[in-house]
py3Dmol code that shows the C-alpha trace and the ligand (Angstrom):
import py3Dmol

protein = """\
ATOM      1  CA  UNK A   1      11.371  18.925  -3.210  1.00  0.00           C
ATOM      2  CA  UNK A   2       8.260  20.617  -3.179  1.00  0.00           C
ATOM      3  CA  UNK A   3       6.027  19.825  -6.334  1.00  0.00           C
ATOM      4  CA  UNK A   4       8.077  17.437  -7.856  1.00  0.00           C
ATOM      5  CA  UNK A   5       5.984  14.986  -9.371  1.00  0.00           C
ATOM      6  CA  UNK A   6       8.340  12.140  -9.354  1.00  0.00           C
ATOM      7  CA  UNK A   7      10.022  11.218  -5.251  1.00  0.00           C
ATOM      8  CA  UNK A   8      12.551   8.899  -5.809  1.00  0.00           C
ATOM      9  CA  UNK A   9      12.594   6.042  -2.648  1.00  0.00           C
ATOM     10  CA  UNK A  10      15.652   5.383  -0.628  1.00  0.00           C
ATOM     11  CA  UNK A  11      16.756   1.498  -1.426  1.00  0.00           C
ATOM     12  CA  UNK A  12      14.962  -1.162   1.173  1.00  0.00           C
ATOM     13  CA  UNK A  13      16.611  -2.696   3.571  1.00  0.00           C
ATOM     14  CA  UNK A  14      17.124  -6.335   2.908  1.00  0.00           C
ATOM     15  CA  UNK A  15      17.825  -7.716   6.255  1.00  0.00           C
ATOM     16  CA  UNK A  16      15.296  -7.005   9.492  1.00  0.00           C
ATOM     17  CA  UNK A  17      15.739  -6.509  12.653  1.00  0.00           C
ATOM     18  CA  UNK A  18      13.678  -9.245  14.228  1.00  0.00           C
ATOM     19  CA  UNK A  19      13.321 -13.114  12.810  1.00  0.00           C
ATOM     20  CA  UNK A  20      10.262 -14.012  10.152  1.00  0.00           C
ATOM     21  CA  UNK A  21       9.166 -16.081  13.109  1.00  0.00           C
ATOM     22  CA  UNK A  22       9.255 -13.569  15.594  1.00  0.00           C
ATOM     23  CA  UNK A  23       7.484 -11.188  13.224  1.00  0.00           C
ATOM     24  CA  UNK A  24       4.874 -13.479  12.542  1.00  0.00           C
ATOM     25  CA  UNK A  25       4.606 -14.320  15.981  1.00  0.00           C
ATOM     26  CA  UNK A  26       4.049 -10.687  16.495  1.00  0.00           C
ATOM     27  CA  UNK A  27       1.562  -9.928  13.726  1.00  0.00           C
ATOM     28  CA  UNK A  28      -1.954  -8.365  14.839  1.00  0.00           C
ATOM     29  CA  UNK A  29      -4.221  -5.983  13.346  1.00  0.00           C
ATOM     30  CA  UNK A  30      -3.528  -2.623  14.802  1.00  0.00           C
ATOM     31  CA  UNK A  31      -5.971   0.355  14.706  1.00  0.00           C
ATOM     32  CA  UNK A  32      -4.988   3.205  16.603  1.00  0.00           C
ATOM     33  CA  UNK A  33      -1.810   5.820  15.982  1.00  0.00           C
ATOM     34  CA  UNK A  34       0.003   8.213  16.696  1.00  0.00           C
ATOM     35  CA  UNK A  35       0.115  11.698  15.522  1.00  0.00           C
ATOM     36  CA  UNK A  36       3.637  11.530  14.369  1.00  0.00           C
ATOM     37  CA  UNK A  37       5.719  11.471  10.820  1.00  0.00           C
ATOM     38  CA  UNK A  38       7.109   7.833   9.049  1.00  0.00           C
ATOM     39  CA  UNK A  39      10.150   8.386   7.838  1.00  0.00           C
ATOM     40  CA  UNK A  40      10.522   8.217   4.013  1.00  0.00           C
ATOM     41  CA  UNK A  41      13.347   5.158   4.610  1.00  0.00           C
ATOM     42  CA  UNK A  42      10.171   3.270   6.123  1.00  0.00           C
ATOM     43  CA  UNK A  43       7.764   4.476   3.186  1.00  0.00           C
ATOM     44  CA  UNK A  44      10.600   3.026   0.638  1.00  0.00           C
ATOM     45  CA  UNK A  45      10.158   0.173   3.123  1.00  0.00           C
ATOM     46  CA  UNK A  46       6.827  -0.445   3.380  1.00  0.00           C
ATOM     47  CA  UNK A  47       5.955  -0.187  -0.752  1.00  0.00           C
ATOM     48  CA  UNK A  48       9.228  -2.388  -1.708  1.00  0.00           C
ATOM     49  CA  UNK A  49       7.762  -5.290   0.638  1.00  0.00           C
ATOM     50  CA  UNK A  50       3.983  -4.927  -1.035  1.00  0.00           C
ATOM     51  CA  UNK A  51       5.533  -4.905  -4.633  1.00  0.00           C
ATOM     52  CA  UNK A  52       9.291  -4.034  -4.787  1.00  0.00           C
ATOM     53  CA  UNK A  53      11.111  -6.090  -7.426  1.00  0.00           C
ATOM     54  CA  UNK A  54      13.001  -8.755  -6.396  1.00  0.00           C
ATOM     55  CA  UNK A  55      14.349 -10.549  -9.701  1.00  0.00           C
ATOM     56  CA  UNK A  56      14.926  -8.710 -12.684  1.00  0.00           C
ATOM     57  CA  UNK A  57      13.120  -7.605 -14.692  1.00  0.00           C
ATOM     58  CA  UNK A  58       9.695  -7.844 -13.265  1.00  0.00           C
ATOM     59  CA  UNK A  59       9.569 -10.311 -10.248  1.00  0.00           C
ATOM     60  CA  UNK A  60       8.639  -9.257  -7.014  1.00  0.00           C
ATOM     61  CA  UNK A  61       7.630  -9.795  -3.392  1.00  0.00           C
ATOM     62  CA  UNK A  62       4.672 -10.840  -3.684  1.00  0.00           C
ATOM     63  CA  UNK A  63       3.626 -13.760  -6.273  1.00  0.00           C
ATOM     64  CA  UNK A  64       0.777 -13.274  -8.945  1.00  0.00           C
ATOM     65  CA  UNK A  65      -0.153 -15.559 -11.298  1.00  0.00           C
ATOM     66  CA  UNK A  66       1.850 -15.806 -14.397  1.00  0.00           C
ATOM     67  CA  UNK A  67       3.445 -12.857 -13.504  1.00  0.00           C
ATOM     68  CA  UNK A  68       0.481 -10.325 -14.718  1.00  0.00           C
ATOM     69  CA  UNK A  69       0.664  -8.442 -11.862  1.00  0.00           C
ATOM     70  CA  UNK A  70      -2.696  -6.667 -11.684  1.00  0.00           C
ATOM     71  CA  UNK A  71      -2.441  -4.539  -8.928  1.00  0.00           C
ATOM     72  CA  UNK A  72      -1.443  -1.393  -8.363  1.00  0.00           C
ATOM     73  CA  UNK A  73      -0.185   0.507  -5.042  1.00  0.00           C
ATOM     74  CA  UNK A  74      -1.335   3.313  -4.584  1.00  0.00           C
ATOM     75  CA  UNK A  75      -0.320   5.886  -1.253  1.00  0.00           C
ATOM     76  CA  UNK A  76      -2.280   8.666  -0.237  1.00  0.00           C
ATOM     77  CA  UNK A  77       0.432  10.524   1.841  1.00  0.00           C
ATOM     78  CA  UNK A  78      -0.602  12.283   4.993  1.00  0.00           C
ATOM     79  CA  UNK A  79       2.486  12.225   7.397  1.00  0.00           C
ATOM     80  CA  UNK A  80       5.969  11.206   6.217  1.00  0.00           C
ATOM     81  CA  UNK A  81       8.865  13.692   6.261  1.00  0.00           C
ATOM     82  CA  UNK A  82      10.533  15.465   3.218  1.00  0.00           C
ATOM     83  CA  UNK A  83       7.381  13.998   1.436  1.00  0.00           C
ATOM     84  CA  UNK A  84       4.785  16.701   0.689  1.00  0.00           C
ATOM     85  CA  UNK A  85       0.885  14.962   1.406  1.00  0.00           C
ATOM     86  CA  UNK A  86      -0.919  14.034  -1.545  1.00  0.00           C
ATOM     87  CA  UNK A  87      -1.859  10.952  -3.774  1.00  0.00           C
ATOM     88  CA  UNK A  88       0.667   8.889  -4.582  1.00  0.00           C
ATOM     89  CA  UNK A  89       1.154   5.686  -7.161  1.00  0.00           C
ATOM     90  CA  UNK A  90       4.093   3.172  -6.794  1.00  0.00           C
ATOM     91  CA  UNK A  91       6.308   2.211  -9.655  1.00  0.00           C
ATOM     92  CA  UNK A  92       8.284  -0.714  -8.795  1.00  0.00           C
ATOM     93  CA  UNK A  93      10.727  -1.170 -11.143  1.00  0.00           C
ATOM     94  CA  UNK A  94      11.631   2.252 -10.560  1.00  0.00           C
ATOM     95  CA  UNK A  95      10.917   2.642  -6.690  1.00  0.00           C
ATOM     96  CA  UNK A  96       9.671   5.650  -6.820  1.00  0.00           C
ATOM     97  CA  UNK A  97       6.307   7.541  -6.368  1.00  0.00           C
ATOM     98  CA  UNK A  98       4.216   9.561  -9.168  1.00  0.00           C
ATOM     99  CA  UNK A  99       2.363  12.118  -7.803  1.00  0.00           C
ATOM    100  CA  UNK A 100      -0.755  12.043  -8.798  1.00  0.00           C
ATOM    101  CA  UNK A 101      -2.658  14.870  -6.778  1.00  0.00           C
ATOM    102  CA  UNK A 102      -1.831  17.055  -4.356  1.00  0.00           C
ATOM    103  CA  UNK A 103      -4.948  16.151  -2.078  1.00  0.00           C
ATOM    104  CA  UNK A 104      -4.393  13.077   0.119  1.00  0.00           C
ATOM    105  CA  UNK A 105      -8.114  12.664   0.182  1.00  0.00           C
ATOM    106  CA  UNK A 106      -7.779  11.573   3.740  1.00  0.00           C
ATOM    107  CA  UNK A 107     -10.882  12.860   4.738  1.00  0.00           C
ATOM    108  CA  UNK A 108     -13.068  10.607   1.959  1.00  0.00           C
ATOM    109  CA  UNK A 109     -11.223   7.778   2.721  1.00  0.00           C
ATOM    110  CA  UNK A 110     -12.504   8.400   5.992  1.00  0.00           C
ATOM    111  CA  UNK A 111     -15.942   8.887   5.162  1.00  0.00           C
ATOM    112  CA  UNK A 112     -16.276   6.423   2.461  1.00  0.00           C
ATOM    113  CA  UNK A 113     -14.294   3.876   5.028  1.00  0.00           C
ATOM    114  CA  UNK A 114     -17.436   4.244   6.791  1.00  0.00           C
ATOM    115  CA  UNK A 115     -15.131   6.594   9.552  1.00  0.00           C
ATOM    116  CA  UNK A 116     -13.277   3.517  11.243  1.00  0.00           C
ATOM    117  CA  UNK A 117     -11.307   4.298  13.511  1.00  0.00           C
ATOM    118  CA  UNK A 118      -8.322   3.205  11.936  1.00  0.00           C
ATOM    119  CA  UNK A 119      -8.599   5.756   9.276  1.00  0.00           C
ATOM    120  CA  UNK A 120      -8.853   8.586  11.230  1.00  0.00           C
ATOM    121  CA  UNK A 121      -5.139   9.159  11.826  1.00  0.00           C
ATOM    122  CA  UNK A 122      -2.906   7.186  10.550  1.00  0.00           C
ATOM    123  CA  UNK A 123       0.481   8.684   8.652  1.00  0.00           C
ATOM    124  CA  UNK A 124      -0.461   7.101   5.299  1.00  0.00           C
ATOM    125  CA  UNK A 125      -3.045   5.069   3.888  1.00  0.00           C
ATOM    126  CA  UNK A 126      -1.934   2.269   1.029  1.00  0.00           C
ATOM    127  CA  UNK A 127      -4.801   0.773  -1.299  1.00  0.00           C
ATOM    128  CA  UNK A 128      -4.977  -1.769  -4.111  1.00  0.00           C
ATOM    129  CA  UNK A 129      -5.969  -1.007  -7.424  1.00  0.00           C
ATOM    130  CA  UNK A 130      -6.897  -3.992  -9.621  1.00  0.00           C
ATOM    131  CA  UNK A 131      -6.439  -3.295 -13.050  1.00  0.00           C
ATOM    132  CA  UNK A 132      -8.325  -6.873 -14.320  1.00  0.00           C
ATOM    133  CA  UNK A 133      -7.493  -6.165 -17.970  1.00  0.00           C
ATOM    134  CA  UNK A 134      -4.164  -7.523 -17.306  1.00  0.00           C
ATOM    135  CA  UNK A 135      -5.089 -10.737 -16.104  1.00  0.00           C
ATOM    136  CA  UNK A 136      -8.604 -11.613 -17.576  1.00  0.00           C
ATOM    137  CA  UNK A 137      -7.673 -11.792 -21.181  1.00  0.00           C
ATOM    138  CA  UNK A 138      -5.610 -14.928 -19.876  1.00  0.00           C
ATOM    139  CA  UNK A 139      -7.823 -15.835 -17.249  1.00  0.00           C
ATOM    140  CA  UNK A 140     -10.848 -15.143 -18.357  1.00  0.00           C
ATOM    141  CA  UNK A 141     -13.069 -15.160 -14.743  1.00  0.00           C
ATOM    142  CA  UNK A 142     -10.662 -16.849 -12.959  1.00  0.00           C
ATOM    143  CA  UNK A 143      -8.745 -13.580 -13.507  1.00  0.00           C
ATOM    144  CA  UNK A 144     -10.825 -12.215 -10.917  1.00  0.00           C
ATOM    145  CA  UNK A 145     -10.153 -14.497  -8.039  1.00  0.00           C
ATOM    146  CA  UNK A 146      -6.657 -14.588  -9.138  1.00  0.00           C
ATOM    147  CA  UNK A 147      -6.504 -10.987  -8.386  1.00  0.00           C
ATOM    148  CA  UNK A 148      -8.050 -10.817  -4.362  1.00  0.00           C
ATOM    149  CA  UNK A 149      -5.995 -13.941  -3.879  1.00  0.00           C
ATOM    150  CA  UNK A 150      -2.607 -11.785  -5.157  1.00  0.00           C
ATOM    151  CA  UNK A 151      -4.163  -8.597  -2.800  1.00  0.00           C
ATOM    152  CA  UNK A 152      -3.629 -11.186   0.093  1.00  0.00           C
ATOM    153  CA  UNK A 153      -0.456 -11.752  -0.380  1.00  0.00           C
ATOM    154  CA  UNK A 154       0.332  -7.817  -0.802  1.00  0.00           C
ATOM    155  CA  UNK A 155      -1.186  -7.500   2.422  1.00  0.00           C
ATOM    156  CA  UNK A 156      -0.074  -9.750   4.316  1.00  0.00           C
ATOM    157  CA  UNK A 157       3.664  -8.646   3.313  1.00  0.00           C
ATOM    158  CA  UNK A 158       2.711  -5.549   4.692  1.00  0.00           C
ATOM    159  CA  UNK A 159       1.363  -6.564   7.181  1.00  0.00           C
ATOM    160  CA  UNK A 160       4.807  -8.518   8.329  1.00  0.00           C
ATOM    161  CA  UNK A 161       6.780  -5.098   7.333  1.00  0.00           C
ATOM    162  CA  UNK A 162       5.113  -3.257   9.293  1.00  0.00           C
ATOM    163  CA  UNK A 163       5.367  -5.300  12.297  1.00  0.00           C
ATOM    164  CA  UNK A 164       8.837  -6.023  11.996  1.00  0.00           C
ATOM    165  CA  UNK A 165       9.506  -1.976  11.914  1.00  0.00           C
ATOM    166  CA  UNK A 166       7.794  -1.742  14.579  1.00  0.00           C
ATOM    167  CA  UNK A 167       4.219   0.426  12.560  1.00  0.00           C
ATOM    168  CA  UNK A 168       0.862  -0.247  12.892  1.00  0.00           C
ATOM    169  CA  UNK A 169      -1.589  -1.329  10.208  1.00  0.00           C
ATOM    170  CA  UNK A 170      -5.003  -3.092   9.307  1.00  0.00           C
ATOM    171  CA  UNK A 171      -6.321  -4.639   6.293  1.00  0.00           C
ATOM    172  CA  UNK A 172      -9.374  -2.813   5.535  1.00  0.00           C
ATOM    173  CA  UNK A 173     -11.977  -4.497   3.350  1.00  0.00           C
ATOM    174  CA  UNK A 174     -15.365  -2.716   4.827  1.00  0.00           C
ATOM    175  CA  UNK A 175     -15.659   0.211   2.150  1.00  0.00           C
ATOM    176  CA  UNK A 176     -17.728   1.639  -0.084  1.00  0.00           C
ATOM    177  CA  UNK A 177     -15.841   0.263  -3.264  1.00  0.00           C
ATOM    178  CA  UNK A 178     -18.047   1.954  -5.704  1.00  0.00           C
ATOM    179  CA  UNK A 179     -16.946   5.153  -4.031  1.00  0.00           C
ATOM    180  CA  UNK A 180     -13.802   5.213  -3.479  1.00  0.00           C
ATOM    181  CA  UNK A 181     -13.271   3.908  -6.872  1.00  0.00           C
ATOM    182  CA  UNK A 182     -15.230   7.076  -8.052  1.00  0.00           C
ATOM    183  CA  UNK A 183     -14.152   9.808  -6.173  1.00  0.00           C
ATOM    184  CA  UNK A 184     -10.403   8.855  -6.118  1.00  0.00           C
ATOM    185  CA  UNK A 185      -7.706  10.043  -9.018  1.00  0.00           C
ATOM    186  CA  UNK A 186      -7.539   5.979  -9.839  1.00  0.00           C
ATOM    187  CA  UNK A 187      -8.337   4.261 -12.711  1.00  0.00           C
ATOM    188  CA  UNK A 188     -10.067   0.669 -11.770  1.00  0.00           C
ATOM    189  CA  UNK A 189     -11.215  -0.661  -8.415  1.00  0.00           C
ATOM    190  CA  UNK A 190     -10.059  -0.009  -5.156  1.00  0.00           C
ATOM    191  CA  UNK A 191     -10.216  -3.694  -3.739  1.00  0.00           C
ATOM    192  CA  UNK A 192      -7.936  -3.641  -0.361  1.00  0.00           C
ATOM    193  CA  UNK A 193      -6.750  -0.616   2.144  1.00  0.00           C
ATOM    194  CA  UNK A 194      -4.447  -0.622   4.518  1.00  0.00           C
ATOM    195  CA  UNK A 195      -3.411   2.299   6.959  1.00  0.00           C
ATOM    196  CA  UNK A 196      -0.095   2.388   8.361  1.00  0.00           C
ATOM    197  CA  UNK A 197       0.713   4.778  11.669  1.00  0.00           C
ATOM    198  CA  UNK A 198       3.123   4.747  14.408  1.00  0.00           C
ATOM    199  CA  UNK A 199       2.095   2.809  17.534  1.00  0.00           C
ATOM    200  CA  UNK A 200       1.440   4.266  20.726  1.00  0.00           C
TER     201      UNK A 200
END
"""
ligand_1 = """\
31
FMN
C -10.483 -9.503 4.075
C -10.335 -8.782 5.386
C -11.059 -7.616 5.608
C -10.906 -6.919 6.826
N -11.556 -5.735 6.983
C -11.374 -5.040 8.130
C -11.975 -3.770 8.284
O -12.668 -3.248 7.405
N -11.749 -3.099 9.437
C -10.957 -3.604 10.437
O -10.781 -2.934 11.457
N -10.367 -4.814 10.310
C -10.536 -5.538 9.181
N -9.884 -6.725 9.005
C -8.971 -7.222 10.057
C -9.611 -8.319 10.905
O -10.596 -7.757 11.731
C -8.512 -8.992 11.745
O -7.588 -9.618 10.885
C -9.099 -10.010 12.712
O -9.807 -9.377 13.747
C -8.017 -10.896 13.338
O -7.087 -10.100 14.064
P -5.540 -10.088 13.715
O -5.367 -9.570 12.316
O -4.931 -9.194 14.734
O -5.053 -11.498 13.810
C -10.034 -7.439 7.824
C -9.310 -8.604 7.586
C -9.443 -9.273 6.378
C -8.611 -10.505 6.130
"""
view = py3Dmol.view(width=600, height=400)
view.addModel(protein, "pdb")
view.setStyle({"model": 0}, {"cartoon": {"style": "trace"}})
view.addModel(ligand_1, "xyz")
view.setStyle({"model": 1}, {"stick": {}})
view.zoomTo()
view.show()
């Protein structure tokens, strides 16, 4: 397990535990955590609602616009069991992780999330990588907007996920962008965060 660069993701659930209404109901923005592991069942979880693929061969939770999907997930792994910490990105069609470095770089997250409190401890962190090159050439500007309207609907899948396992999580938009997009093993712009814990 340890050092492999490729973690395969147990399969998602496909039916919940509580009612779409109920979850949405339920739905806040929650900021504090505890100190304690996810399971890798509710990692597999949480990734397959932001992007998992829902109709062959490239369909998936969330919509985008012709199907360009721009966006990439990316984890940085801090607390989830039989998965070692580190940087993470999400490949849908397989459902499974690439490791991409072995430092979570929790702590310039942190910083660089201008040290909210919500990214002090949670048990992972997911952001959004927008990779505009796959939408503008169709798009041209509109490309752009295309892309943080798709990063909504990521989120806000997420968002229901989490609530209906019963995890925390915030959409984080107050960042330094220009930052994080530096200093972090990613390719284009970070453009959405969201840290996922257990409640207390
Ligand atoms: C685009 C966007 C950016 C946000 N950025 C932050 C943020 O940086 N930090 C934070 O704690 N909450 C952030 N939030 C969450 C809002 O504060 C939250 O949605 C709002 O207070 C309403 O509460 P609710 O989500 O529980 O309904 C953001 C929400 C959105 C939609």
């Amino acid at each position: 397990m340890a050092n492999e660069k490729i973690i395969k993701l147990p399969q998602a659930n496909f039916k919940g535990g509580i009612s779409l209404e109920e979850t949405l109901q339920k739905r806040r923005s929650r900021r504090r955590y505890r100190s304690e592991a996810l399971s890798k069942k509710e990692l597999s979880q949480i990734l397959w609602s932001a992007q998992g693929i829902t109709k062959e061969p490239i369909f998936r939770t969330a919509p985008s616009a012709g199907a360009l999907y721009p966006i990439d997930i990316y984890v940085s792994i801090i607390n989830v069991k039989d998965v070692d910490s580190g940087f993470y990105l999400y490949i849908p069609v397989e459902h499974h992780l690439i490791k991409i470095d072995s430092n979570s770089y929790k702590d310039i997250i942190y910083y660089f999330g201008y040290r909210q409190e919500c990214l002090k401890n949670p048990a992972l962190i997911t952001l959004m990588v927008a990779d505009y090159t796959k939408i503008t050439p169709r798009y041209d500007e509109r490309g752009y907007r295309y892309t943080f309207m798709e990063a909504g609907h990521i989120s806000q899948n997420i968002y229901l996920q989490c609530e209906s396992l019963g995890l925390g999580t915030v959409a984080v938009g107050a960042y330094d962008e220009e930052k994080l997009t530096k200093l972090l093993p990613v390719k284009n712009d970070v453009i959405y965060i969201m840290p996922i814990g257990k409640l207390f």
